[in-house]
Structure formats: structure tokens, C-alpha cells
N, CA and C atoms as a LAMMPS dump frame, in Angstrom:
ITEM: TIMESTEP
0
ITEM: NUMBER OF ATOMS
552
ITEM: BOX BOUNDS ff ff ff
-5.0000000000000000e+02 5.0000000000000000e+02
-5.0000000000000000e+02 5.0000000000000000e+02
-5.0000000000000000e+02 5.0000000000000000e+02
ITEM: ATOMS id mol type element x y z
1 1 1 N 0.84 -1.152 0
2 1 2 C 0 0 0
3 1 3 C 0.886 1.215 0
4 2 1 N 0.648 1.75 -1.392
5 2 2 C 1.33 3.16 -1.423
6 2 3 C 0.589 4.062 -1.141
7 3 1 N 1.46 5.197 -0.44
8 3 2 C 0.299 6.624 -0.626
9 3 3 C 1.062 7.199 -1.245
10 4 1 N -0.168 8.311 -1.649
11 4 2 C 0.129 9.379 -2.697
12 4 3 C 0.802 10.511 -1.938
13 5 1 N 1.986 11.237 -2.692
14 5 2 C 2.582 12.493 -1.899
15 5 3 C 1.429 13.111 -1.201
16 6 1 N 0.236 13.505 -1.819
17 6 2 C -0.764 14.139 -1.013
18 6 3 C -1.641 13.745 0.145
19 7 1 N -1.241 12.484 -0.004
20 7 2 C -1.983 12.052 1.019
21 7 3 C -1.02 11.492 2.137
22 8 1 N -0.109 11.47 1.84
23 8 2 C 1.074 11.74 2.884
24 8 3 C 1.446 13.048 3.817
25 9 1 N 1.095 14.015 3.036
26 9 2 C 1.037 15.415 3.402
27 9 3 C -0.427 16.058 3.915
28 10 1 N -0.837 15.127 4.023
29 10 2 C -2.335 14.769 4.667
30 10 3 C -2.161 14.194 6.123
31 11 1 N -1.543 13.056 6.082
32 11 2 C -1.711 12.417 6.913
33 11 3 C -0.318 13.101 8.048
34 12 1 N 0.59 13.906 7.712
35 12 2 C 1.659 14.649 8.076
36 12 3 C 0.815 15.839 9.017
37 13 1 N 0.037 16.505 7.912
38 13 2 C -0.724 17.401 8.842
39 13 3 C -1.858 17.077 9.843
40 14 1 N -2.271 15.967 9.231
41 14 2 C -2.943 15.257 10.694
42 14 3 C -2.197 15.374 12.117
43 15 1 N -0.859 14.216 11.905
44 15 2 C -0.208 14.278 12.639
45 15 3 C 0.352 15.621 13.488
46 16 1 N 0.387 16.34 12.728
47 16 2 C 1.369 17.552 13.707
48 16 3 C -0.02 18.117 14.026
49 17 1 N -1.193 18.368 13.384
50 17 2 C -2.544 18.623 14.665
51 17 3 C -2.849 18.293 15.578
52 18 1 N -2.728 17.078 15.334
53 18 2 C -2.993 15.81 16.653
54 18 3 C -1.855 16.356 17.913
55 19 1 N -0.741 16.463 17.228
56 19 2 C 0.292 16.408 17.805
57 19 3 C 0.149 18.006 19.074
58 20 1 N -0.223 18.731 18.069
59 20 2 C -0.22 20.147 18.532
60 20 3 C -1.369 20.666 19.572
61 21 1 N -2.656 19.627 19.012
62 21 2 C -3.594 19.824 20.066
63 21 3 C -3.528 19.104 21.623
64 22 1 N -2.748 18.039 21.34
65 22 2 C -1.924 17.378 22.62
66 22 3 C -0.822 18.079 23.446
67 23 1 N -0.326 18.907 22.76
68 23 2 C 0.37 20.229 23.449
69 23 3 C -0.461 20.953 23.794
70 24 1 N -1.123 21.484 23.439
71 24 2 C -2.354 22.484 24.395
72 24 3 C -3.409 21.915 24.835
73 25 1 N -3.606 20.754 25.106
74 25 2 C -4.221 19.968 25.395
75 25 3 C -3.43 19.741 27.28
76 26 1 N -2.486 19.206 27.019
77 26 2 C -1.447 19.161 28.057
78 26 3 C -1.323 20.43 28.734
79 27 1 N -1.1 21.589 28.852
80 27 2 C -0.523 22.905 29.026
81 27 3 C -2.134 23.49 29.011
82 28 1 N -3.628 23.489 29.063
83 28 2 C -4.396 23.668 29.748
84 28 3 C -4.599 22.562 30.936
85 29 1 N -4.932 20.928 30.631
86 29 2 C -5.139 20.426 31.364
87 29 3 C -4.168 20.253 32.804
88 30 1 N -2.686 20.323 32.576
89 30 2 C -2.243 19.608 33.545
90 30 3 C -0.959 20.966 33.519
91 31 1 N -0.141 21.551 32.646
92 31 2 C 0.425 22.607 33.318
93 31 3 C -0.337 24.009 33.948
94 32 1 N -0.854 24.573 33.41
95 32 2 C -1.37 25.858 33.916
96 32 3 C -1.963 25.119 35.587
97 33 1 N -2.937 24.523 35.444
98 33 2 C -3.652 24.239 36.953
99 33 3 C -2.376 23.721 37.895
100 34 1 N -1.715 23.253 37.69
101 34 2 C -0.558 22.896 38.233
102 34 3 C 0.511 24.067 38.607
103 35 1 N 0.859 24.992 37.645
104 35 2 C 1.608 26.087 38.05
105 35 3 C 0.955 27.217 38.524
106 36 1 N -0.601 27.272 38.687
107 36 2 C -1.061 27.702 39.4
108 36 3 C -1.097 27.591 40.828
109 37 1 N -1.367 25.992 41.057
110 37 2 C -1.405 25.254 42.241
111 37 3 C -0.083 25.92 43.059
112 38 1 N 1.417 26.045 42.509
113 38 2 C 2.127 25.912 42.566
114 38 3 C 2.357 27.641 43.049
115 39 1 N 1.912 28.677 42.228
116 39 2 C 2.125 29.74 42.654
117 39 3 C 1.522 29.914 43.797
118 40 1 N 0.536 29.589 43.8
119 40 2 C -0.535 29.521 45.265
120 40 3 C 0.219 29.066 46.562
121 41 1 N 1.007 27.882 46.502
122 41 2 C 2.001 27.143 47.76
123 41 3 C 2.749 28.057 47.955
124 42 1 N 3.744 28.241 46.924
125 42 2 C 4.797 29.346 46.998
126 42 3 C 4.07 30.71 47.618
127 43 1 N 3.187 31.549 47.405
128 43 2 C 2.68 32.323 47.597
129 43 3 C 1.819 31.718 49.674
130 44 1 N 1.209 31.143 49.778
131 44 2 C 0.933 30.592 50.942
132 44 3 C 2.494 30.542 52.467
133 45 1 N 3.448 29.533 51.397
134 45 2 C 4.797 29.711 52.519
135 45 3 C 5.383 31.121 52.35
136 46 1 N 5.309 31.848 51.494
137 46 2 C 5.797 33.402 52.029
138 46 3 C 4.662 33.891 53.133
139 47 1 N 3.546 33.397 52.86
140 47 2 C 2.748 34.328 54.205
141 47 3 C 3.32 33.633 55.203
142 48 1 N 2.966 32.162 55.521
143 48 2 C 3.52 31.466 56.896
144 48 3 C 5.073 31.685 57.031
145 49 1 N 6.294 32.093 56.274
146 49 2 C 7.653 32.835 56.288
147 49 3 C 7.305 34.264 57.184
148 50 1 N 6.378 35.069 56.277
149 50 2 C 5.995 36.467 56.969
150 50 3 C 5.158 36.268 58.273
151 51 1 N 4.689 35.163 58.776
152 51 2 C 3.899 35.262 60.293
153 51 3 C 4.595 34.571 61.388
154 52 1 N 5.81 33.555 60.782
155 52 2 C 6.805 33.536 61.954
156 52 3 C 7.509 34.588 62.15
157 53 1 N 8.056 35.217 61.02
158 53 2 C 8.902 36.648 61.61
159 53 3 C 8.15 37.02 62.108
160 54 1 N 7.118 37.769 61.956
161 54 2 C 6.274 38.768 62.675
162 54 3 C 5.823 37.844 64.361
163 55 1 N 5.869 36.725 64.012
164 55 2 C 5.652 36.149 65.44
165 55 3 C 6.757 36.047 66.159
166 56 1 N 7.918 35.878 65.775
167 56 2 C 9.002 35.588 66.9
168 56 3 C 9.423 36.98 66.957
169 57 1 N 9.38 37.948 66.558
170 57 2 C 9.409 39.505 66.873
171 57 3 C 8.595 39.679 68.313
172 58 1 N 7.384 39.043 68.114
173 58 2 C 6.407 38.983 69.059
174 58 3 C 6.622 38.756 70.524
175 59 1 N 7.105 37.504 69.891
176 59 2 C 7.993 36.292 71.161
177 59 3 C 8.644 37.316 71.934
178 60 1 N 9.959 38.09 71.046
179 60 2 C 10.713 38.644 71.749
180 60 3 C 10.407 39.968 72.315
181 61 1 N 9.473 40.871 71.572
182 61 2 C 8.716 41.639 72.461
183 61 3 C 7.808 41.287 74.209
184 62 1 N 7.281 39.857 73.466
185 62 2 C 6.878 39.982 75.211
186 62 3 C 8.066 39.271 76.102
187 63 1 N 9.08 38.587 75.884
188 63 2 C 10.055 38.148 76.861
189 63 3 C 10.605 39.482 77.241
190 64 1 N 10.722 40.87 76.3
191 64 2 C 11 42.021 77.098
192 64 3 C 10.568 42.409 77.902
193 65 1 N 9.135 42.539 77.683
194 65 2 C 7.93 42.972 78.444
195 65 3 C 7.977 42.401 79.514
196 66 1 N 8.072 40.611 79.771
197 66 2 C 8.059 40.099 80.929
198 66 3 C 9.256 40.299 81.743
199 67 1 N 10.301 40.368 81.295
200 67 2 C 11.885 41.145 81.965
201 67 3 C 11.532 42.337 82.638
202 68 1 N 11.253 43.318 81.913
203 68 2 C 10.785 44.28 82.672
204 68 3 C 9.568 44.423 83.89
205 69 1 N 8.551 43.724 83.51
206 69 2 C 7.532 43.57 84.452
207 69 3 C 8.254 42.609 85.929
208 70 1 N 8.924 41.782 85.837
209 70 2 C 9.755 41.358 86.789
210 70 3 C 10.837 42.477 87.355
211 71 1 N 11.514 43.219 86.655
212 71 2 C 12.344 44.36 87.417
213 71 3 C 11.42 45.166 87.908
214 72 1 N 10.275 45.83 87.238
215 72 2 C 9.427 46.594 88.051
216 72 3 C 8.909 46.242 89.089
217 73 1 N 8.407 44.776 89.377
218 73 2 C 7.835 43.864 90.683
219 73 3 C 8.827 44.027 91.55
220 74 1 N 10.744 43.797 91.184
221 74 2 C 11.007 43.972 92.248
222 74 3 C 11.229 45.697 92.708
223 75 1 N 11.597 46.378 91.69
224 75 2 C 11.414 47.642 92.493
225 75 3 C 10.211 48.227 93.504
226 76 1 N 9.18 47.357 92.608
227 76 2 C 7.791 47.841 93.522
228 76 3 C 7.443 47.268 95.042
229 77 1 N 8.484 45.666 95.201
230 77 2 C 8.704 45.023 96.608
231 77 3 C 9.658 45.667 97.286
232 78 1 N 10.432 46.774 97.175
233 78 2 C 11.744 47.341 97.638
234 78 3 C 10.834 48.518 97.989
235 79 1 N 10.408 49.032 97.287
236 79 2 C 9.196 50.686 97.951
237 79 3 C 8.907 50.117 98.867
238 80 1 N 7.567 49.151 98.759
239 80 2 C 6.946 48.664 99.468
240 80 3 C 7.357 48.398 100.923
241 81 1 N 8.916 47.206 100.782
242 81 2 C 9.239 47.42 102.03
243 81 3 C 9.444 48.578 103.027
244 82 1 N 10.393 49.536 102.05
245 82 2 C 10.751 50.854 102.575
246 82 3 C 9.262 51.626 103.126
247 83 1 N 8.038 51.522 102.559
248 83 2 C 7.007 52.325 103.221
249 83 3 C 6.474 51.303 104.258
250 84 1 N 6.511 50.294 104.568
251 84 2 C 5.894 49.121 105.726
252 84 3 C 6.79 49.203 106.59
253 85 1 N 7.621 49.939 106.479
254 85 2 C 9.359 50.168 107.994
255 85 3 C 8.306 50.343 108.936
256 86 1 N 8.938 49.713 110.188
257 86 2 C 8.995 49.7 111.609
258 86 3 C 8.462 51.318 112.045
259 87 1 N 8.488 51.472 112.86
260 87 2 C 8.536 52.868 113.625
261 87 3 C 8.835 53.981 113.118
262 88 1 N 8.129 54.577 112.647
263 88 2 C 8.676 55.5 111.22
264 88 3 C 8.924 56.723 112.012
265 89 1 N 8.333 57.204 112.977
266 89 2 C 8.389 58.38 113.102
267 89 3 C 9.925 58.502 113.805
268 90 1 N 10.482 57.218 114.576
269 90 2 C 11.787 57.669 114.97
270 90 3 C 13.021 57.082 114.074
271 91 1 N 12.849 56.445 113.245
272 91 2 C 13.781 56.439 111.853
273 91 3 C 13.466 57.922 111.344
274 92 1 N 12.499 58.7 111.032
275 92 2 C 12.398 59.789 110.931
276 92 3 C 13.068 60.718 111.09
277 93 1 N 13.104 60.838 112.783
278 93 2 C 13.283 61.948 113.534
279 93 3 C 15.291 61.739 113.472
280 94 1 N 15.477 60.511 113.458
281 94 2 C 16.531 59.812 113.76
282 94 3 C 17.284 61.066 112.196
283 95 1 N 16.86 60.292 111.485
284 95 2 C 17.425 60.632 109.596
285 95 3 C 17.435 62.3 110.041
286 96 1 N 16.359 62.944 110.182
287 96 2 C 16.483 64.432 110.403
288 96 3 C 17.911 65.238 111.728
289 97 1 N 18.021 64.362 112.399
290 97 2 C 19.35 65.028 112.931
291 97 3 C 20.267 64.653 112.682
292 98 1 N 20.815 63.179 111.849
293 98 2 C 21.806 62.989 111.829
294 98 3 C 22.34 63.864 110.184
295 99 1 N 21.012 63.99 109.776
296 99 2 C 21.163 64.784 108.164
297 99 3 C 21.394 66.324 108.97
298 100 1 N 21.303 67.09 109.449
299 100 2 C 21.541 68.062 110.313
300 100 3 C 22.593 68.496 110.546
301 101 1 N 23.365 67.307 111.179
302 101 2 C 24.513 67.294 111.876
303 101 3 C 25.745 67.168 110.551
304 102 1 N 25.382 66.625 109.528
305 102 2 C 26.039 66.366 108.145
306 102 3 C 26.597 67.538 107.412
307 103 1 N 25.284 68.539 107.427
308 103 2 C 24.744 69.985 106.789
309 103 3 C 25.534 70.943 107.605
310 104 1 N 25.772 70.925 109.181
311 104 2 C 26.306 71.57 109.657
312 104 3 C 25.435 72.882 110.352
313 105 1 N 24.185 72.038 110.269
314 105 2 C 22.843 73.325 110.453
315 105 3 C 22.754 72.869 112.134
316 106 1 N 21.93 73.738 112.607
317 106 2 C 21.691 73.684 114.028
318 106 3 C 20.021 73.766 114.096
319 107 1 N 19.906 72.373 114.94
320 107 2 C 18.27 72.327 114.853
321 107 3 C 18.155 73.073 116.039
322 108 1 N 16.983 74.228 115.61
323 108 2 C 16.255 74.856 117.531
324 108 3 C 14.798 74.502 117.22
325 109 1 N 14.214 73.927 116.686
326 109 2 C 12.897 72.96 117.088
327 109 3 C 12.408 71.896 115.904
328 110 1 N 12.106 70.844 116.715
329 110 2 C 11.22 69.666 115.63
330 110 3 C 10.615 69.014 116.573
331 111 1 N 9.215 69.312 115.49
332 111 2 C 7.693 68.727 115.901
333 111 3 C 6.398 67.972 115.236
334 112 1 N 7.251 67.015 116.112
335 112 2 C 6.415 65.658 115.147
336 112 3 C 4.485 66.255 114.956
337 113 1 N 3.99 66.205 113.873
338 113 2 C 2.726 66.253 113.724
339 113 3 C 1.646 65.297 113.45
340 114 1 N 0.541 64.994 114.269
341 114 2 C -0.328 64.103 113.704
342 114 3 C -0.073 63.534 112.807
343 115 1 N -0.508 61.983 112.166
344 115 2 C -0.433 61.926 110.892
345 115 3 C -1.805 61.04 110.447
346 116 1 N -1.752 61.543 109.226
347 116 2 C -2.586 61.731 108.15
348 116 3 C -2.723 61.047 107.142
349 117 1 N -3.967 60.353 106.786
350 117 2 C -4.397 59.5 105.573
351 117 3 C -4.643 60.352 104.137
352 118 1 N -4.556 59.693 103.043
353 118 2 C -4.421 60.633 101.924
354 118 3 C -4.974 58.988 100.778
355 119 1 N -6.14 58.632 101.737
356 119 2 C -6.438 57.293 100.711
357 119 3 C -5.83 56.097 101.392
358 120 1 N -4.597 55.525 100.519
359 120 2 C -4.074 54.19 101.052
360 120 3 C -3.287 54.512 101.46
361 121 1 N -2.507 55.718 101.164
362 121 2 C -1.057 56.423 101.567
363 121 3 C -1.165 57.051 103.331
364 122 1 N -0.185 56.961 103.821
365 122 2 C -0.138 57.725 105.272
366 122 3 C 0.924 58.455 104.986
367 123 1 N 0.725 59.84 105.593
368 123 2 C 1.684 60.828 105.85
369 123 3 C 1.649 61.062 107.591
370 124 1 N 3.374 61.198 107.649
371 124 2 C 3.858 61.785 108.974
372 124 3 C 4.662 63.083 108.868
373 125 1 N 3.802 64.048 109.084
374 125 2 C 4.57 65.015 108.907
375 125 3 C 5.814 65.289 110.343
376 126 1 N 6.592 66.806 109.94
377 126 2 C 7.574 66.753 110.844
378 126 3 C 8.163 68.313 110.704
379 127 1 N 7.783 69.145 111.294
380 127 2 C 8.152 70.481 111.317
381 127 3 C 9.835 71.009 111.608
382 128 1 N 10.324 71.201 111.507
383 128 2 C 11.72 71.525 111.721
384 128 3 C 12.157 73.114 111.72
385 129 1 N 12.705 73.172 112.843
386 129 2 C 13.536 74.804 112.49
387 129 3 C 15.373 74.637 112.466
388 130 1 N 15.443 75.297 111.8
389 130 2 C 17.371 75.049 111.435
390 130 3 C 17.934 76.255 111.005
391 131 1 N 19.307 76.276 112.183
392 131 2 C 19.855 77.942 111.923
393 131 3 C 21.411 77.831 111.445
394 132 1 N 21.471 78.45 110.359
395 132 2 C 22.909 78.53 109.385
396 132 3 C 23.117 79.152 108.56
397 133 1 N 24.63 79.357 108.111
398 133 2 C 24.434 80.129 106.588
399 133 3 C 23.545 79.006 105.407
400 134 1 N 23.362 80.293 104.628
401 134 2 C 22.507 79.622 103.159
402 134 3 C 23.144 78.411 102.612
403 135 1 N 24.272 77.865 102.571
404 135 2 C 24.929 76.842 102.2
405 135 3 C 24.459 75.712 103.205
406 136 1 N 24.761 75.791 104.259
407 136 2 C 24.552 75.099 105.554
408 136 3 C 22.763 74.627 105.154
409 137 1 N 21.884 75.413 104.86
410 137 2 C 20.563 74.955 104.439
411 137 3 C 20.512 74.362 103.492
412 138 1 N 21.126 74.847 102.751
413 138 2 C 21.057 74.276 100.813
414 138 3 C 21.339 72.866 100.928
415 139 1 N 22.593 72.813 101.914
416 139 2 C 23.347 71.108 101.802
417 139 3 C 21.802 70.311 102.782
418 140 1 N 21.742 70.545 103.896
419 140 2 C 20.468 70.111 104.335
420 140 3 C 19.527 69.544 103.617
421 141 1 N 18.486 70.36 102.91
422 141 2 C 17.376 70.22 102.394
423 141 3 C 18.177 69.071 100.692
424 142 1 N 19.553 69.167 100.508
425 142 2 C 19.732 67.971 99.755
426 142 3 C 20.197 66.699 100.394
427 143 1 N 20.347 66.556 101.623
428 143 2 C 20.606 65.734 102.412
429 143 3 C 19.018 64.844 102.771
430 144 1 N 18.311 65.944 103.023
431 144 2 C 16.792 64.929 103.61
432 144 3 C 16.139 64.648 102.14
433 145 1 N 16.159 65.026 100.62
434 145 2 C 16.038 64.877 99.697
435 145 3 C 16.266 63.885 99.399
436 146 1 N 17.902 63.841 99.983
437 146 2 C 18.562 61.875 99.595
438 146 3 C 18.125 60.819 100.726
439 147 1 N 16.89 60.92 101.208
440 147 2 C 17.095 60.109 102.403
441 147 3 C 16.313 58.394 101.585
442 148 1 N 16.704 57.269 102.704
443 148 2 C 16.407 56.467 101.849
444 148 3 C 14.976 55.835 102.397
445 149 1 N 13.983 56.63 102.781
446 149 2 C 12.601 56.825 102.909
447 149 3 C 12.101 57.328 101.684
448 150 1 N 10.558 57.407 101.394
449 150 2 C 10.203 58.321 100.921
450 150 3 C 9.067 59.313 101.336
451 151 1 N 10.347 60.288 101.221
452 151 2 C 9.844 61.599 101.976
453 151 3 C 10.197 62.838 100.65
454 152 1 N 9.251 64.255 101.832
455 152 2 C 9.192 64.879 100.568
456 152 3 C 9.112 66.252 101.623
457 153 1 N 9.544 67.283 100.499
458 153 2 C 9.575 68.755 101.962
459 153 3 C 8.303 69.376 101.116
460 154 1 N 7.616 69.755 102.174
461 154 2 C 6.133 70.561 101.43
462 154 3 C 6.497 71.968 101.951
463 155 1 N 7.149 72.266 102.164
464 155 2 C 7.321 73.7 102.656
465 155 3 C 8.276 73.752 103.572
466 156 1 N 8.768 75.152 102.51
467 156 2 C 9.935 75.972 103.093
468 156 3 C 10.312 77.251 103.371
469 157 1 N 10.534 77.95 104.516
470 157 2 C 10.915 79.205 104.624
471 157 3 C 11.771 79.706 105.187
472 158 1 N 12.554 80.544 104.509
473 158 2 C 13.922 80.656 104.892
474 158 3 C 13.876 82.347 105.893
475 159 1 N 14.124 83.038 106.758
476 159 2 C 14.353 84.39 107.269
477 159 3 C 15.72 84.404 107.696
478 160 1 N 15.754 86.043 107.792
479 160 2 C 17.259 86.094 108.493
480 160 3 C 17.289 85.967 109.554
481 161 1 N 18.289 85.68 110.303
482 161 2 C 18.384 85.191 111.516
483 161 3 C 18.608 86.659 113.048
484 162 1 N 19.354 87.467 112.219
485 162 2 C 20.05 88.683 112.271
486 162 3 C 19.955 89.669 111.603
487 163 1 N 20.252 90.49 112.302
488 163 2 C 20.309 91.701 111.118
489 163 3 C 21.128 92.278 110.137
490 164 1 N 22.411 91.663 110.249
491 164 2 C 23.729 91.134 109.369
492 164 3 C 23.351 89.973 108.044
493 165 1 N 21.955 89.313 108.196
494 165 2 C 22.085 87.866 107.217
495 165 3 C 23.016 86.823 107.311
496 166 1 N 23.546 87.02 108.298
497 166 2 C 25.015 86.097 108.185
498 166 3 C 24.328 84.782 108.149
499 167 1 N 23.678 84.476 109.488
500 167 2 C 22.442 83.465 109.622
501 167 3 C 21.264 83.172 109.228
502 168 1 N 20.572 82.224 109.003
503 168 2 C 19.319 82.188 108.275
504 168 3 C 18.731 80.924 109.224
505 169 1 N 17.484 81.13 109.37
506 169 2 C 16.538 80.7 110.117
507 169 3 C 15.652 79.644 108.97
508 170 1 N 15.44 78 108.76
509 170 2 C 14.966 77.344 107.446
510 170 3 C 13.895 77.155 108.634
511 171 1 N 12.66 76.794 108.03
512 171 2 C 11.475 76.067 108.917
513 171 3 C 10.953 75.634 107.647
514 172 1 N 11.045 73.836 107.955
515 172 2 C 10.288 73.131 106.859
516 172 3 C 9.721 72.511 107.582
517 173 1 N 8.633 71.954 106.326
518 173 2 C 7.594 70.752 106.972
519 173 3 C 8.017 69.558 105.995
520 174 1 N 8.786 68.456 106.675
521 174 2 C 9.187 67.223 105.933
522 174 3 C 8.026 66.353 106.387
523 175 1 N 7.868 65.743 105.051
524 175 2 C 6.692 64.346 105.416
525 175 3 C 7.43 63.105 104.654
526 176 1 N 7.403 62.165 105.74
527 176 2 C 7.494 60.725 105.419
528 176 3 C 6.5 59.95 105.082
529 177 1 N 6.389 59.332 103.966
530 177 2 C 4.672 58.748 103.345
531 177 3 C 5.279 57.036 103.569
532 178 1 N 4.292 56.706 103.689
533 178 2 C 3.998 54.954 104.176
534 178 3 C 2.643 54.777 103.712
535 179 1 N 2.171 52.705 104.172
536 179 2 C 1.305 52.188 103.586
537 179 3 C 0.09 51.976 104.439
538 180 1 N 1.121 51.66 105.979
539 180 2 C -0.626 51.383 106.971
540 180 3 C 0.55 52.299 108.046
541 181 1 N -1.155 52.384 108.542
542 181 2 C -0.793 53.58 109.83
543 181 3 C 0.376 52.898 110.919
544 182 1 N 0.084 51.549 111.432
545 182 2 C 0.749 51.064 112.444
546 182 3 C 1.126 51.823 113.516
547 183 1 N 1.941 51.543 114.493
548 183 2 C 2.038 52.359 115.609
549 183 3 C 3.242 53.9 115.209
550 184 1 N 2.767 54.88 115.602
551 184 2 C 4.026 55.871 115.045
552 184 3 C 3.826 56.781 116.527
């Protein structure tokens, strides 16, 4: 069985139709849905890539957070102790002359005052008179400033002592703040 050139060139172009529609045949059915599939994964592990970074950023934001919330707990157990002290008014009175005696000031009166609720907080106040040059006060009032209570001066007034100024007359009111009244 011979064929004719034309029908060879027939059956040629069959072939490479056949052939060609099996290429796009292939390349709708099974590449495109596939390299779709495929952009989609790829596209999916960059988000789950982008939500561990953004999560272990996270991580390490709150292990800061919790570092710090632990240093603040203990600073806030160190106040705490310092305002629950023993006998406050004569650690007080105690801190005020030996800060005095530091300053080089001369106490001529201190008078412990009632003390006073302000909510949860207690105040003990503590009146003071102190006679020196202006330096002699200045160092003072940074002396009870540094004390390792917490206290605070609500008022201050300074006069001359003399009629020279040489001396100066301070009268403050220092208050020591605490948590419960307890005995003072």
C-alpha cells in the first residue's frame, strides 16, 4: 500500500494537529492548573515565612515585656518594704538630725505632727527649724532629699536670723509617706 505524496502530506498534517492539540491539550489540562497550584504554595509559605517573623518579633517583644515587668515587681517590693518600715516616726526623727549634723545646720525645734491618711497612703509630717548660713541649708534640704525613705519637703521658709544675714533661720515641713498607719 502506497500513498500518494498528497496524502502523505495529509496524513503529516494530521499528525502535527494531533500532535499540537496534545500540546495544548497538556498545558491547559495539567500545566497551567498545576503552576497555578504551585504559585498559590509558593505564595501561601511566604505568608507562613511572613507570620513567623512577625511572630518571633512577638515572642521577643513579650520576653522584654516580661523582663521588665519582673524588674518593676522587684522595684515595687523594695518601695513597698521601705514604706511598711517599723517605727517610722523615729527612723524619721533619727534621719532628720543625723542629716543636720552632716549639713552643719543647728536644729532649735522639731515637731512631730499628727499623721494623716491621703487614701491608702499615710503621711507623717515633721516640722523643723534650722539655723545657718545659706549653704549650711542648701546642703540640708539635699541631704533629707537623699534620704532612703520616701519623703518629701512641702514647705519651706527661709528668714534672716540677724540683722547682718550672716544666719538664716529654714522652717520646713518634711513628710514621710507609708502604707498602713501602724504604731508611730
Amino acid at each position: 500500500m502506497s500513498l500518494s505524496r498528497q496524502e502523505t502530506q495529509t496524513w503529516y498534517r494530521v499528525l502535527v494537529l494531533v500532535l499540537l492539540l496534545g500540546v495544548v491539550a497538556y498545558f491547559l489540562w495539567f500545566y497551567l492548573p498545576n503552576k497555578t497550584t504551585l504559585l498559590q504554595a509558593k505564595q501561601a509559605y511566604n505568608e507562613v515565612g511572613q507570620e513567623i517573623i512577625v511572630g518571633r518579633r512577638r515572642l521577643h517583644e513579650l520576653q522584654n515585656y516580661a523582663q521588665a515587668v519582673v524588674e518593676l515587681k522587684a522595684q515595687v517590693d523594695q518601695v513597698e518594704t521601705r514604706l511598711l518600715g517599723g517605727n517610722r516616726i523615729l527612723l524619721l526623727l533619727q534621719a532628720i538630725r543625723d542629716q543636720a549634723q552632716k549639713a552643719g545646720v543647728t536644729i532649735t525645734e522639731i515637731t512631730p505632727l499628727p499623721v494623716r491618711s491621703t487614701g491608702e497612703i499615710w503621711e507623717q509630717p515633721v516640722t523643723v527649724s534650722v539655723k545657718s548660713g545659706i549653704r549650711g541649708q542648701r546642703r540640708f534640704l539635699e541631704l533629707i532629699e537623699g534620704l532612703p525613705y520616701p519623703t518629701a519637703i512641702q514647705q519651706a521658709i527661709l528668714k534672716a536670723a540677724d540683722s547682718r544675714g550672716a544666719e538664716i533661720i529654714g522652717e520646713f515641713t518634711i513628710v514621710m509617706y507609708f502604707l498602713e498607719r501602724g504604731e508611730v
